[in-house]
Predicted model as a PDB file, atoms N, CA, C, CB and O in Angstrom, pLDDT in the B-factor column:
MODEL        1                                                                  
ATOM      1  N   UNK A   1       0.810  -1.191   0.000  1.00 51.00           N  
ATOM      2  CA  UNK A   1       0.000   0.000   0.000  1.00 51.00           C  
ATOM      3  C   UNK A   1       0.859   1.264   0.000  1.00 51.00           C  
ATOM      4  CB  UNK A   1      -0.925  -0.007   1.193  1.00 51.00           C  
ATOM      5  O   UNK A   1       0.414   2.318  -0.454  1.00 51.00           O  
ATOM      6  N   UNK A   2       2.150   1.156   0.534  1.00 78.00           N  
ATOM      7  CA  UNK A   2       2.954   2.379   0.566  1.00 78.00           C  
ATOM      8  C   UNK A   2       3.369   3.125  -1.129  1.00 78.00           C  
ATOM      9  CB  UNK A   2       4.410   1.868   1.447  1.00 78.00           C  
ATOM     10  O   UNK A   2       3.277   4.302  -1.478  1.00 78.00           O  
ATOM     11  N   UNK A   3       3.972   1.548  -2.161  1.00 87.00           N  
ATOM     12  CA  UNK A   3       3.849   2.586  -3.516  1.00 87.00           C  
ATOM     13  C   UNK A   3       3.112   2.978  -4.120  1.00 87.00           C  
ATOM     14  CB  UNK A   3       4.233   2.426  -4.377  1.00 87.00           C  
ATOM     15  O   UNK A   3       3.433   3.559  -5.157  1.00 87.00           O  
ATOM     16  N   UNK A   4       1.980   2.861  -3.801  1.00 85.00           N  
ATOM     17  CA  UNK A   4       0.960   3.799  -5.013  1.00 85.00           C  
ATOM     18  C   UNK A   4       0.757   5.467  -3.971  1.00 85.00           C  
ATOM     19  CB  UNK A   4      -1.259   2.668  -5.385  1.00 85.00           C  
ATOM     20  O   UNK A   4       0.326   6.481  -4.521  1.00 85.00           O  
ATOM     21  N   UNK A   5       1.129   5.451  -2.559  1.00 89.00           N  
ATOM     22  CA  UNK A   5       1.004   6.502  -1.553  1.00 89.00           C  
ATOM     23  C   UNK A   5       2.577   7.243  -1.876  1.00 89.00           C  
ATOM     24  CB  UNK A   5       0.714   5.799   0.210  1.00 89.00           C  
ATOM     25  O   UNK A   5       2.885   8.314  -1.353  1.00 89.00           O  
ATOM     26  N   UNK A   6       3.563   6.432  -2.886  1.00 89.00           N  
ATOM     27  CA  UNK A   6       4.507   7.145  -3.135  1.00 89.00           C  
ATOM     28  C   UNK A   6       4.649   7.636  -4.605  1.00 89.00           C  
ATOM     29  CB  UNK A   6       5.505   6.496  -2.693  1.00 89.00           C  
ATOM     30  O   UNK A   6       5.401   8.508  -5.040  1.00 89.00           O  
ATOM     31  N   UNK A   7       3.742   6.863  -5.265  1.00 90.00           N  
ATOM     32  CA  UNK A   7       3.774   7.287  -6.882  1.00 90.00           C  
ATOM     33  C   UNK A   7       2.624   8.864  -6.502  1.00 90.00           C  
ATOM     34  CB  UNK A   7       2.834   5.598  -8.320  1.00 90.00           C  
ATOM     35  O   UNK A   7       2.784   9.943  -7.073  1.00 90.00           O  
ATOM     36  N   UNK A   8       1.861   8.674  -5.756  1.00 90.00           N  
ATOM     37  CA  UNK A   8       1.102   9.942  -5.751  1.00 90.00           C  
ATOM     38  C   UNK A   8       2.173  10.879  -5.430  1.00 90.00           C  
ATOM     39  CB  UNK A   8      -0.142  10.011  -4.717  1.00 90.00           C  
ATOM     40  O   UNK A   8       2.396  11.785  -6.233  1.00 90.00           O  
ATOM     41  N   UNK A   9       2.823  10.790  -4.429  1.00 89.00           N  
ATOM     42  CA  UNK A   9       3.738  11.846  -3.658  1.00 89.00           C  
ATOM     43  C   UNK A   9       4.793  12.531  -5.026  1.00 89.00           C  
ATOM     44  CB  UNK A   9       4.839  10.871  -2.196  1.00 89.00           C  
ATOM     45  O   UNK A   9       4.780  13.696  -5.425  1.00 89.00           O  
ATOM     46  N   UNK A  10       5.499  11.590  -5.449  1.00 91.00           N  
ATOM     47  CA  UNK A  10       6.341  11.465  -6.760  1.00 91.00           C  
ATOM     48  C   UNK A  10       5.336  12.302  -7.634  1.00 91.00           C  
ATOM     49  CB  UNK A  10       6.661   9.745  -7.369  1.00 91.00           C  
ATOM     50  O   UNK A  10       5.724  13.424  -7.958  1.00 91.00           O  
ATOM     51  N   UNK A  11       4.468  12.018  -7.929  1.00 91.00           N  
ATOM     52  CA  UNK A  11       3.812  12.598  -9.170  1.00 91.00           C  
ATOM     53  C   UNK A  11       3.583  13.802  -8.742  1.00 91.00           C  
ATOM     54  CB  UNK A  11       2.547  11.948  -9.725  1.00 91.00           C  
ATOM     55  O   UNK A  11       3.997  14.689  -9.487  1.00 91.00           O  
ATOM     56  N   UNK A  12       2.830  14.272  -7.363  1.00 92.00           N  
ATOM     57  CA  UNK A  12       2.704  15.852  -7.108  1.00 92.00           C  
ATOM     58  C   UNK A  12       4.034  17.064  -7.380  1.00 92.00           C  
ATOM     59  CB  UNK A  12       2.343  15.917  -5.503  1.00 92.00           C  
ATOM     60  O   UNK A  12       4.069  18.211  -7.826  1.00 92.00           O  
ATOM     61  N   UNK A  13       4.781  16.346  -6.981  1.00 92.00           N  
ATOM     62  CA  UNK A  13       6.258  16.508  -6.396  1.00 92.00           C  
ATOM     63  C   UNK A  13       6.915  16.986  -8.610  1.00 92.00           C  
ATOM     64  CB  UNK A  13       7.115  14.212  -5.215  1.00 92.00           C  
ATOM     65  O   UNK A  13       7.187  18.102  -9.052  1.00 92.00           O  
ATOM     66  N   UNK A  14       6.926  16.189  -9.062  1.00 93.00           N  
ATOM     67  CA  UNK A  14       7.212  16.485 -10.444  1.00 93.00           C  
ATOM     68  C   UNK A  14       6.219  17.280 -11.125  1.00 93.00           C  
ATOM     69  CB  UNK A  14       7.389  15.309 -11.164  1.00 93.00           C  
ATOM     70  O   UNK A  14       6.533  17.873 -12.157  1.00 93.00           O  
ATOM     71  N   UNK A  15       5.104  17.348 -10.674  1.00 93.00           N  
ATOM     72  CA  UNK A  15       3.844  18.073 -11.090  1.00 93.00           C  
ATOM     73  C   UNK A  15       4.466  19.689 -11.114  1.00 93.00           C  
ATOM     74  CB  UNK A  15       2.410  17.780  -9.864  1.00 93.00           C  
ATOM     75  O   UNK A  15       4.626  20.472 -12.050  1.00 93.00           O  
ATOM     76  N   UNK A  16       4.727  19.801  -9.695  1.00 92.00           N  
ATOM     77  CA  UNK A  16       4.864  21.550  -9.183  1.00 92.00           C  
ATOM     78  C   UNK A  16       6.601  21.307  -9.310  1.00 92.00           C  
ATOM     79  CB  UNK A  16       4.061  22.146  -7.035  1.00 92.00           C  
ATOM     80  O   UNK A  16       7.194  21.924  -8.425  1.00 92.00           O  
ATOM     81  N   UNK A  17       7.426  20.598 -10.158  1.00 90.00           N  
ATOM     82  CA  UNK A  17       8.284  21.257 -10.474  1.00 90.00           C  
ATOM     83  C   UNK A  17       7.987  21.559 -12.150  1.00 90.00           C  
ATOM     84  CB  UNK A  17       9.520  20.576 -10.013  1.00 90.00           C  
ATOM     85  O   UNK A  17       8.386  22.677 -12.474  1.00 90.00           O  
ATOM     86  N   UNK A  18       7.578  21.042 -12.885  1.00 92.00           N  
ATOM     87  CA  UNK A  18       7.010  21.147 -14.012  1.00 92.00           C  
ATOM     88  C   UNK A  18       6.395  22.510 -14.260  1.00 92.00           C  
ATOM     89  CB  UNK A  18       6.140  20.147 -14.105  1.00 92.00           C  
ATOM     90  O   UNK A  18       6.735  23.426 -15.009  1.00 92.00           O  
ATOM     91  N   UNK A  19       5.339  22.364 -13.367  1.00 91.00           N  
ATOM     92  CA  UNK A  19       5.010  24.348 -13.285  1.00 91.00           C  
ATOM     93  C   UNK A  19       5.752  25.312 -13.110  1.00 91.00           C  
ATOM     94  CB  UNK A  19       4.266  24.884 -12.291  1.00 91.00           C  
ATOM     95  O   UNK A  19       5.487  26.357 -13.704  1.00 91.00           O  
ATOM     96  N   UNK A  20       7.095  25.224 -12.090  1.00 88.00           N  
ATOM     97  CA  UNK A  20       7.760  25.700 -11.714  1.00 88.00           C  
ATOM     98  C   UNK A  20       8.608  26.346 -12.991  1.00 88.00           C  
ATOM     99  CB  UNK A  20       8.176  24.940 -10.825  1.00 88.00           C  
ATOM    100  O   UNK A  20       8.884  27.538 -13.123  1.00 88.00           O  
ATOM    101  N   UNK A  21       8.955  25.252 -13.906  1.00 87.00           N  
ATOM    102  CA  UNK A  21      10.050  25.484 -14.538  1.00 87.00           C  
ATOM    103  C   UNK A  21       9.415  25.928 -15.861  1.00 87.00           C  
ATOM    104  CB  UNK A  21      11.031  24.298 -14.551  1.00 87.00           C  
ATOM    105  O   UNK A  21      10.158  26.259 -16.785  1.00 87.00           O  
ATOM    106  N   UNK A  22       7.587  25.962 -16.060  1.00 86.00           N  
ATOM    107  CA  UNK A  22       7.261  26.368 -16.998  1.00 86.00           C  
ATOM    108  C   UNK A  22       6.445  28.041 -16.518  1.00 86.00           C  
ATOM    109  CB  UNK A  22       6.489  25.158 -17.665  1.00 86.00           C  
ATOM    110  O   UNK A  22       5.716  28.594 -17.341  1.00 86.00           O  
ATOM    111  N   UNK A  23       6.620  28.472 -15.575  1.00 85.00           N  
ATOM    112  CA  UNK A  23       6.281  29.948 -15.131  1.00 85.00           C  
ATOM    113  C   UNK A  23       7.716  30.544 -15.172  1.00 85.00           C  
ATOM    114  CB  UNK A  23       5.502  30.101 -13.504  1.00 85.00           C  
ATOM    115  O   UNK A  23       7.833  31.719 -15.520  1.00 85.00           O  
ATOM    116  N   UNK A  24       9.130  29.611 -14.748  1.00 82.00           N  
ATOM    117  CA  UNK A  24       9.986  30.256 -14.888  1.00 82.00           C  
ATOM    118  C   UNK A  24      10.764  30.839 -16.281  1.00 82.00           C  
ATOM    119  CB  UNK A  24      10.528  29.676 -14.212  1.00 82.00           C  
ATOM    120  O   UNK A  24      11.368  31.896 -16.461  1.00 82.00           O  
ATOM    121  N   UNK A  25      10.493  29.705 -17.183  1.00 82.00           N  
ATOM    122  CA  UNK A  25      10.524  30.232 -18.452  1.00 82.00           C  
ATOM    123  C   UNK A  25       9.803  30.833 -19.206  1.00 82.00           C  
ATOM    124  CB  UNK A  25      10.720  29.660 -18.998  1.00 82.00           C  
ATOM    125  O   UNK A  25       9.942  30.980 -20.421  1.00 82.00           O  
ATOM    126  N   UNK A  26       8.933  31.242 -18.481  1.00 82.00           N  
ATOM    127  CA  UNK A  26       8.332  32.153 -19.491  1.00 82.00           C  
ATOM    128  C   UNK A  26       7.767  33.685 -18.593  1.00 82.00           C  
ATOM    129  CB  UNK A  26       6.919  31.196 -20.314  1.00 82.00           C  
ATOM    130  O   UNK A  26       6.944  34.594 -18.702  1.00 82.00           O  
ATOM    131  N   UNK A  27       8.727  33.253 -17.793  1.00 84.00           N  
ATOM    132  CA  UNK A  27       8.295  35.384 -16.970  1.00 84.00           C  
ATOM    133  C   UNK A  27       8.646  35.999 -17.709  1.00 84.00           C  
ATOM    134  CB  UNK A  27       9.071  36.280 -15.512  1.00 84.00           C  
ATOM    135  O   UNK A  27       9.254  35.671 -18.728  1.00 84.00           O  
ATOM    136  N   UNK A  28       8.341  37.031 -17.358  1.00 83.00           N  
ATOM    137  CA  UNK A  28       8.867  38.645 -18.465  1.00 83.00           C  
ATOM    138  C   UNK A  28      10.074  38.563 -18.633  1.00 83.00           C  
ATOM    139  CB  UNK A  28       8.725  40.334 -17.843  1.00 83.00           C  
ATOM    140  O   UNK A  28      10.491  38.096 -19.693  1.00 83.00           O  
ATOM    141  N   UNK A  29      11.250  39.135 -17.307  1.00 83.00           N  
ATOM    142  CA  UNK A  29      12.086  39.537 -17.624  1.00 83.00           C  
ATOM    143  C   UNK A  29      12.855  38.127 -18.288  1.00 83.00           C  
ATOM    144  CB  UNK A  29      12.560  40.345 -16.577  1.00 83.00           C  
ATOM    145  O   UNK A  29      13.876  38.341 -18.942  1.00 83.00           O  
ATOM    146  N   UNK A  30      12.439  36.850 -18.150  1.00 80.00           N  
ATOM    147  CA  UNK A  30      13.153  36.216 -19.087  1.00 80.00           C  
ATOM    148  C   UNK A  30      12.921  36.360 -20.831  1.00 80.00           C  
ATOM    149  CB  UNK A  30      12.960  34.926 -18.652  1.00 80.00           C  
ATOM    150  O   UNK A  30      13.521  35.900 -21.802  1.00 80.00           O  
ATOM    151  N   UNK A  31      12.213  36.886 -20.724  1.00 80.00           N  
ATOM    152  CA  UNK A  31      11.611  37.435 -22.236  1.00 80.00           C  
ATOM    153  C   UNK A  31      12.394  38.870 -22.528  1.00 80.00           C  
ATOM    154  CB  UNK A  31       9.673  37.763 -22.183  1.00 80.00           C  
ATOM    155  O   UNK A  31      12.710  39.226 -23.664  1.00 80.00           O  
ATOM    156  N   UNK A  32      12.690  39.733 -21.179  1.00 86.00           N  
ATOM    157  CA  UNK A  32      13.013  40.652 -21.801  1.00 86.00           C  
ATOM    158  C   UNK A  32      14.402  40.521 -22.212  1.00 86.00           C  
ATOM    159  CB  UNK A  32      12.714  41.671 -21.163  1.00 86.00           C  
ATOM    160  O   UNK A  32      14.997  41.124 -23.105  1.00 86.00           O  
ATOM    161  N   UNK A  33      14.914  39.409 -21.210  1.00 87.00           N  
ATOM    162  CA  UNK A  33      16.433  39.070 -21.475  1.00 87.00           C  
ATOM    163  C   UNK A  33      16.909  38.745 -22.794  1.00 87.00           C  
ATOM    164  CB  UNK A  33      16.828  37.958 -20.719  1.00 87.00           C  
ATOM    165  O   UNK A  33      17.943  39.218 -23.265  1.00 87.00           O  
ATOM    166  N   UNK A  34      16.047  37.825 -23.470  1.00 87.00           N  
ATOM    167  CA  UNK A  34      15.766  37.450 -24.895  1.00 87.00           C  
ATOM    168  C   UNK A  34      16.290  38.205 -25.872  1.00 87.00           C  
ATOM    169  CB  UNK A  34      14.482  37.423 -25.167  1.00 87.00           C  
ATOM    170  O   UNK A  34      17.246  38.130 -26.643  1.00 87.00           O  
ATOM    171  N   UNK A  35      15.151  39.181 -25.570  1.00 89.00           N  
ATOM    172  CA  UNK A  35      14.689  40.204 -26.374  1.00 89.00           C  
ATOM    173  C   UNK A  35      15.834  41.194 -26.229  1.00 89.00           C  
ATOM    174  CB  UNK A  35      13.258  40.748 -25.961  1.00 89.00           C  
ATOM    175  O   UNK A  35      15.692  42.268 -26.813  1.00 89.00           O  
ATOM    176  N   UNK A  36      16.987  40.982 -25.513  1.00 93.00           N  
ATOM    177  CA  UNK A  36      17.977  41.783 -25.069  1.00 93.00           C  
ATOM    178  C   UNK A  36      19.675  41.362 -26.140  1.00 93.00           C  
ATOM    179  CB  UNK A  36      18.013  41.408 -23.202  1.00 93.00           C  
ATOM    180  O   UNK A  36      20.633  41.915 -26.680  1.00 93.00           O  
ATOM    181  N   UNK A  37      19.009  39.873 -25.854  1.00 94.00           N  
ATOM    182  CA  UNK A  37      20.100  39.454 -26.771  1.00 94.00           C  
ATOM    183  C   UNK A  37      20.138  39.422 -28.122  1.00 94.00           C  
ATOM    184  CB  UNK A  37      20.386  38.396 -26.551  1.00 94.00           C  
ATOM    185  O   UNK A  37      21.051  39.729 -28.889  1.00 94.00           O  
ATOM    186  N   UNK A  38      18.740  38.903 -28.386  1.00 93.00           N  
ATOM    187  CA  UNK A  38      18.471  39.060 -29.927  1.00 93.00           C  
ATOM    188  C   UNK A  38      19.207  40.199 -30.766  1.00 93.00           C  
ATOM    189  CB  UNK A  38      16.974  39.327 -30.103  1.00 93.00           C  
ATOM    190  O   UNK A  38      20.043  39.926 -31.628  1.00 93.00           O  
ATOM    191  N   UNK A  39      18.781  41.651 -30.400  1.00 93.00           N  
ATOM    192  CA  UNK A  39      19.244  43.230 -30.369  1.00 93.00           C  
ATOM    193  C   UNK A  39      20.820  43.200 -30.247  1.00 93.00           C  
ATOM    194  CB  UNK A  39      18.542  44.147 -28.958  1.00 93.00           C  
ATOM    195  O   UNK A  39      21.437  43.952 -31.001  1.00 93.00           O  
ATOM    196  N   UNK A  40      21.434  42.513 -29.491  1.00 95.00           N  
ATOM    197  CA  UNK A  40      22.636  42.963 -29.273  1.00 95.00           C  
ATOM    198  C   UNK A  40      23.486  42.110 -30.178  1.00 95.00           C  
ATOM    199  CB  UNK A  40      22.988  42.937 -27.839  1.00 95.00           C  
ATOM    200  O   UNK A  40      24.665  42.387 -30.393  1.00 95.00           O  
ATOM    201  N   UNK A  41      22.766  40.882 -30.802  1.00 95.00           N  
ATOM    202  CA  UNK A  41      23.074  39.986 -31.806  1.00 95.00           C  
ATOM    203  C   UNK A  41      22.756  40.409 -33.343  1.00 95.00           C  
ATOM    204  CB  UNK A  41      22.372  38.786 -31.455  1.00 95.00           C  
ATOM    205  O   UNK A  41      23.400  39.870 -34.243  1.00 95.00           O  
ATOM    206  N   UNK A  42      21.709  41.427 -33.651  1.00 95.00           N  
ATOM    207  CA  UNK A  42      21.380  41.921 -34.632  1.00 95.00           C  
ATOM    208  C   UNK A  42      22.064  43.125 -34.991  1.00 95.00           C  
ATOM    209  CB  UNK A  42      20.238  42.009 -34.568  1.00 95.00           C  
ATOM    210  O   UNK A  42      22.508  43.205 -36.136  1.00 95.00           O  
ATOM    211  N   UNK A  43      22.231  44.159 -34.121  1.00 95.00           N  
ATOM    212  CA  UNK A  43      22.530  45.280 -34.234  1.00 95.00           C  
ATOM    213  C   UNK A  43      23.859  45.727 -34.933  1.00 95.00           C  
ATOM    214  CB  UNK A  43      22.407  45.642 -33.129  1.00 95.00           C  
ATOM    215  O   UNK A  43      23.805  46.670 -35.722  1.00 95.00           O  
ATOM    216  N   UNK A  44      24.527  45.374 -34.793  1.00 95.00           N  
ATOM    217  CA  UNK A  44      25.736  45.270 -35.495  1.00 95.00           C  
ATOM    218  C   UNK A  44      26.021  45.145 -37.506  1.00 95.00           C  
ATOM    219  CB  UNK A  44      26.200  43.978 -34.736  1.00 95.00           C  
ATOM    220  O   UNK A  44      26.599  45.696 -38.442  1.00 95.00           O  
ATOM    221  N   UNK A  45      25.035  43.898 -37.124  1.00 95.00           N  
ATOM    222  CA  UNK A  45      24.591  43.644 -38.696  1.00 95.00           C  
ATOM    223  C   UNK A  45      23.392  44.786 -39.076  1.00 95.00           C  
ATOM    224  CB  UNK A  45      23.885  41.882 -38.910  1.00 95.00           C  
ATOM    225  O   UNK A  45      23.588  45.445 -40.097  1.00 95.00           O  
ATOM    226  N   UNK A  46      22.233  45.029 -38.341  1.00 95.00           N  
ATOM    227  CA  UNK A  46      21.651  46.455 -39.121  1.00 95.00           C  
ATOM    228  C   UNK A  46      22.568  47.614 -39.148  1.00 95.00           C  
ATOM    229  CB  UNK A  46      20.320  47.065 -38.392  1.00 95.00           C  
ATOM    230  O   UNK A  46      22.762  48.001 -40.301  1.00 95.00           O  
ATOM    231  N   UNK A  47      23.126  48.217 -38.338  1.00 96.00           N  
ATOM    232  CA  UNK A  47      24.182  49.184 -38.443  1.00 96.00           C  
ATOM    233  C   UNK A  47      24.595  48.982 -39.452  1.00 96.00           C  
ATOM    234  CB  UNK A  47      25.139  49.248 -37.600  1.00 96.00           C  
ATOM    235  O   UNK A  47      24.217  49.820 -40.271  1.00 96.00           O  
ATOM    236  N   UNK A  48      25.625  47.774 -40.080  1.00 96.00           N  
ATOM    237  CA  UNK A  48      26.095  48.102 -40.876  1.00 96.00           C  
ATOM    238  C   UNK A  48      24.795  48.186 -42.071  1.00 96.00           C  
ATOM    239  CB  UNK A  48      27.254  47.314 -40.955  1.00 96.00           C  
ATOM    240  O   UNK A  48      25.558  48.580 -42.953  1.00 96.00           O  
ATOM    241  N   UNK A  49      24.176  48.158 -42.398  1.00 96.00           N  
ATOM    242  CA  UNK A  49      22.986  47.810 -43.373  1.00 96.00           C  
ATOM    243  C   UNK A  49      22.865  49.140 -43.607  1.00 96.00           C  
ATOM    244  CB  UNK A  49      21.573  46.988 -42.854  1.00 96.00           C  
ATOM    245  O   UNK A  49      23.399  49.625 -44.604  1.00 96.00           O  
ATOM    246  N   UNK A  50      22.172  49.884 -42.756  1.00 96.00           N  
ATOM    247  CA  UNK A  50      22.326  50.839 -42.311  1.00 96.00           C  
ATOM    248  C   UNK A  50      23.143  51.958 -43.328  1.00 96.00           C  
ATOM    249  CB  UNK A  50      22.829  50.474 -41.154  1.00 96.00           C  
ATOM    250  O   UNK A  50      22.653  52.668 -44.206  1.00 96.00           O  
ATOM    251  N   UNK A  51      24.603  51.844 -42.873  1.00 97.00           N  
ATOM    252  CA  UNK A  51      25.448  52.537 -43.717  1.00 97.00           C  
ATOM    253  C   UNK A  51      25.297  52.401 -44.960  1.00 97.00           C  
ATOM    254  CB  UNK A  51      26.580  52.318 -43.517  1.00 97.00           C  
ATOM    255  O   UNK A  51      24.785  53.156 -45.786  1.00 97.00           O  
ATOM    256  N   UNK A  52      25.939  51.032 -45.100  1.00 96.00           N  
ATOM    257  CA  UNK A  52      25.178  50.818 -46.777  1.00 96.00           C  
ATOM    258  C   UNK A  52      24.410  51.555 -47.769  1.00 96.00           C  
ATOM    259  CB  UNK A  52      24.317  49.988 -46.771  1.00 96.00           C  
ATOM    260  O   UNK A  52      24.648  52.189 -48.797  1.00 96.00           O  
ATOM    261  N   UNK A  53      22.929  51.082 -46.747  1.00 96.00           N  
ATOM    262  CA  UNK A  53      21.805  51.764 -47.833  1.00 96.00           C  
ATOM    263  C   UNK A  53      22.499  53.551 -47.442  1.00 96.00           C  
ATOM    264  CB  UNK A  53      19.505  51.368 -47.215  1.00 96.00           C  
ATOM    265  O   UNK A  53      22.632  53.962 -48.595  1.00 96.00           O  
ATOM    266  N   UNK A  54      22.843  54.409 -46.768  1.00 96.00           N  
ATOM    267  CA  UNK A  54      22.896  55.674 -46.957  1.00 96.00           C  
ATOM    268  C   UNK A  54      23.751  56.082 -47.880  1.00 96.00           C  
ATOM    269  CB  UNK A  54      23.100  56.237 -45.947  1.00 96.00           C  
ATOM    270  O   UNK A  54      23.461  57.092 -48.521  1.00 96.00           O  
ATOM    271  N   UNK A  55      25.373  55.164 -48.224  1.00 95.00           N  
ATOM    272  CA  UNK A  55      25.973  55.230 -48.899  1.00 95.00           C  
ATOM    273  C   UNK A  55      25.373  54.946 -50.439  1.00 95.00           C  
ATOM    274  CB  UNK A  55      26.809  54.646 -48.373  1.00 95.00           C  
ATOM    275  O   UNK A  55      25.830  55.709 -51.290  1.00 95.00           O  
ATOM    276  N   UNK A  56      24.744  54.297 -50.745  1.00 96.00           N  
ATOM    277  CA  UNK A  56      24.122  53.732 -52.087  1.00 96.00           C  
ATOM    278  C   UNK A  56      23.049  54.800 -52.483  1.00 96.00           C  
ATOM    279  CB  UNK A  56      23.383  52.136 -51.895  1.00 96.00           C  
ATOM    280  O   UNK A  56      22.671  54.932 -53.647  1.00 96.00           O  
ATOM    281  N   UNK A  57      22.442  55.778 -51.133  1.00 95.00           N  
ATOM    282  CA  UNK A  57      21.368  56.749 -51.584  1.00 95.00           C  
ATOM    283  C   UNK A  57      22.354  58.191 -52.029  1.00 95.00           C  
ATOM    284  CB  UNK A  57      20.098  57.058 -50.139  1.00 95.00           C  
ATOM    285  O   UNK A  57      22.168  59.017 -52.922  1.00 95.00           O  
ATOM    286  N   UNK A  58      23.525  58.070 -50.926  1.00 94.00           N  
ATOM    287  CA  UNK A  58      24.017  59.591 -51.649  1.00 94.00           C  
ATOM    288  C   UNK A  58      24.855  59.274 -52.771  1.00 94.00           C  
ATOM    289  CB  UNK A  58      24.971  60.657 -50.620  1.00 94.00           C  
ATOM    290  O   UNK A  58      25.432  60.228 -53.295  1.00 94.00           O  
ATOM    291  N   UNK A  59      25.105  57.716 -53.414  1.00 93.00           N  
ATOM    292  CA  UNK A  59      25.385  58.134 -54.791  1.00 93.00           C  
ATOM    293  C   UNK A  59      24.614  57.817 -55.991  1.00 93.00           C  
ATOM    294  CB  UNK A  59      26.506  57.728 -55.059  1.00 93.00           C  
ATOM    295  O   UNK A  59      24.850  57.991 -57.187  1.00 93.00           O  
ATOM    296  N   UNK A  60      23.374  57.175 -55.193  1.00 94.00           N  
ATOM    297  CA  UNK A  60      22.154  57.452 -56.289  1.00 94.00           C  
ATOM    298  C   UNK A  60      21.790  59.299 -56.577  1.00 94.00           C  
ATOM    299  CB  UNK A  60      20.524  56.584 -55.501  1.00 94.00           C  
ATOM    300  O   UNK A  60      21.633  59.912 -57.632  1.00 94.00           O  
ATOM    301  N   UNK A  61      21.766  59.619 -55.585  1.00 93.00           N  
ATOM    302  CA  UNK A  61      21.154  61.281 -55.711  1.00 93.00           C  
ATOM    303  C   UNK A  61      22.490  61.864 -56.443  1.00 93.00           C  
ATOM    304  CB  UNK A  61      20.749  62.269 -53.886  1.00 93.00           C  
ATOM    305  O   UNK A  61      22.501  62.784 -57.261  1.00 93.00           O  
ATOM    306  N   UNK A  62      23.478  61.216 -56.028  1.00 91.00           N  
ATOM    307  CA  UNK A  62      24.864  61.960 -57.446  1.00 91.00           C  
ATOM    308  C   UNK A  62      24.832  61.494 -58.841  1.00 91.00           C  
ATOM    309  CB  UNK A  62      26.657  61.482 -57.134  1.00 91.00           C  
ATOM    310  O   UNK A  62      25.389  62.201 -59.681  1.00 91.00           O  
ATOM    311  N   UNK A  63      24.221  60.336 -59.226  1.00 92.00           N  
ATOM    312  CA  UNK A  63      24.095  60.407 -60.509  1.00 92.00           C  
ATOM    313  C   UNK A  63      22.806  60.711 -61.030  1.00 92.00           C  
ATOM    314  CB  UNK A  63      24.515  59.359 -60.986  1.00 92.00           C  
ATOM    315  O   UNK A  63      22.579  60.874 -62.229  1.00 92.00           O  
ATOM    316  N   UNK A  64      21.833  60.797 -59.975  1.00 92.00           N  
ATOM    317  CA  UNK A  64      20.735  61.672 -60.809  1.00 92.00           C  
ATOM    318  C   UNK A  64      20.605  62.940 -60.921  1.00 92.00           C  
ATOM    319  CB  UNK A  64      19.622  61.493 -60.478  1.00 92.00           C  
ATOM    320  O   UNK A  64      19.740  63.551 -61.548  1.00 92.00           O  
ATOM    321  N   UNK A  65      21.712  63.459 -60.137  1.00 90.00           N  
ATOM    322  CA  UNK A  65      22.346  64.840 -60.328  1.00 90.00           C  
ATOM    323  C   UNK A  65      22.579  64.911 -61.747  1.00 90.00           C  
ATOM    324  CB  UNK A  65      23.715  65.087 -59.508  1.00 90.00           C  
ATOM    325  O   UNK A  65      21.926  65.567 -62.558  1.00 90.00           O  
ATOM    326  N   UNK A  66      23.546  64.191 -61.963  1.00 91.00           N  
ATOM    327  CA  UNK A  66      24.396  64.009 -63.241  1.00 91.00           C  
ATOM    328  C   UNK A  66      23.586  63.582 -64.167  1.00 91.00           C  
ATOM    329  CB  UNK A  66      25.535  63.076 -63.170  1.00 91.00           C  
ATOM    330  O   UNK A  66      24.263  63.679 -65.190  1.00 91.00           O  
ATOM    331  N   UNK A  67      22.482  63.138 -64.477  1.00 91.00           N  
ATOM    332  CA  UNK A  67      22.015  62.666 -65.574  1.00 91.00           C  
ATOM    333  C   UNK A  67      20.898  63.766 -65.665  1.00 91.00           C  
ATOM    334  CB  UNK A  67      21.626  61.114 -65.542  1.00 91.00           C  
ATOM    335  O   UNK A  67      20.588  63.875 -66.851  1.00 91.00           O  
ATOM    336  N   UNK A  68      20.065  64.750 -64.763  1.00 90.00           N  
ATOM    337  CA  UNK A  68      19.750  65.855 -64.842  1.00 90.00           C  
ATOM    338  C   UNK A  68      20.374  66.892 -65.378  1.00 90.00           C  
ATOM    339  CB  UNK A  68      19.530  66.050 -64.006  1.00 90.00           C  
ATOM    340  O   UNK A  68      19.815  67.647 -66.173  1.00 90.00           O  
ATOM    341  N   UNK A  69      21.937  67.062 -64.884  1.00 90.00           N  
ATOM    342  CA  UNK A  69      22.549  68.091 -65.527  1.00 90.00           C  
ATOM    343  C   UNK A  69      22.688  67.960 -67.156  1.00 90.00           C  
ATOM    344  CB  UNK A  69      23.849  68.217 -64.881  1.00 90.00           C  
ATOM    345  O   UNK A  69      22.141  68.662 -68.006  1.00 90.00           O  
ATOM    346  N   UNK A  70      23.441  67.026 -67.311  1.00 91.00           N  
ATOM    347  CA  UNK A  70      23.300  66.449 -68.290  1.00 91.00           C  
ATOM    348  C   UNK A  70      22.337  66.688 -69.366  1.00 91.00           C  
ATOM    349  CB  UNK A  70      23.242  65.531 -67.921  1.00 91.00           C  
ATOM    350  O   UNK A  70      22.497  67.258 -70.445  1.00 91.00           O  
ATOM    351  N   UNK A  71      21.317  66.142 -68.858  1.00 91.00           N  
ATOM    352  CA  UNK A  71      20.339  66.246 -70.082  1.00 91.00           C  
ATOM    353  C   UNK A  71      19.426  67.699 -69.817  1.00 91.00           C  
ATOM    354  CB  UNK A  71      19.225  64.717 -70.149  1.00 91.00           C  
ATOM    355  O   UNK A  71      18.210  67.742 -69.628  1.00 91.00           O  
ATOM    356  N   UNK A  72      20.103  68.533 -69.848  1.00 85.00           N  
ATOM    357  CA  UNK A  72      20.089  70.226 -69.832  1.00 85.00           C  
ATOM    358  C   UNK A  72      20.895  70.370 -70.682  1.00 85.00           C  
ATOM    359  CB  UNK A  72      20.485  71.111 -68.567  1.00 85.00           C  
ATOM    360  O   UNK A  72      21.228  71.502 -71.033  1.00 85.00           O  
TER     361      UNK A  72                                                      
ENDMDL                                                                          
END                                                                             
């Protein structure tokens, strides 16, 4: 009669760590932590993107300079 009074005990016992470890993964600030790394993993690569496209716009606006003047 004692193991099925210990499979209950066992089972509660894994029950509320189960919850435990599924409220702990998913609180906020573990989300915000996430959301912290993601950014600090991305950012670097948009920055440079970033430059890029500004570099590619001020020499688009220089040759449509030039193809304006031009065709004057």
């Amino acid at each position: 009669m004692e193991e099925p009074e210990m499979q209950l005990k066992g089972k509660k016992v894994t029950d509320k760590f189960t919850e435990s470890v599924y409220v702990l993964a998913n609180e906020p600030s573990v989300a915000l932590y996430r959301l912290q790394e993601h950014v600090r993993r991305s950012l670097p690569e948009l920055a440079q993107h970033k430059a890029d496209m500004q570099r590619w716009e001020e020499q688009s606006q220089g040759a449509i300079y030039t193809v304006e003047y031009a065709c004057r």
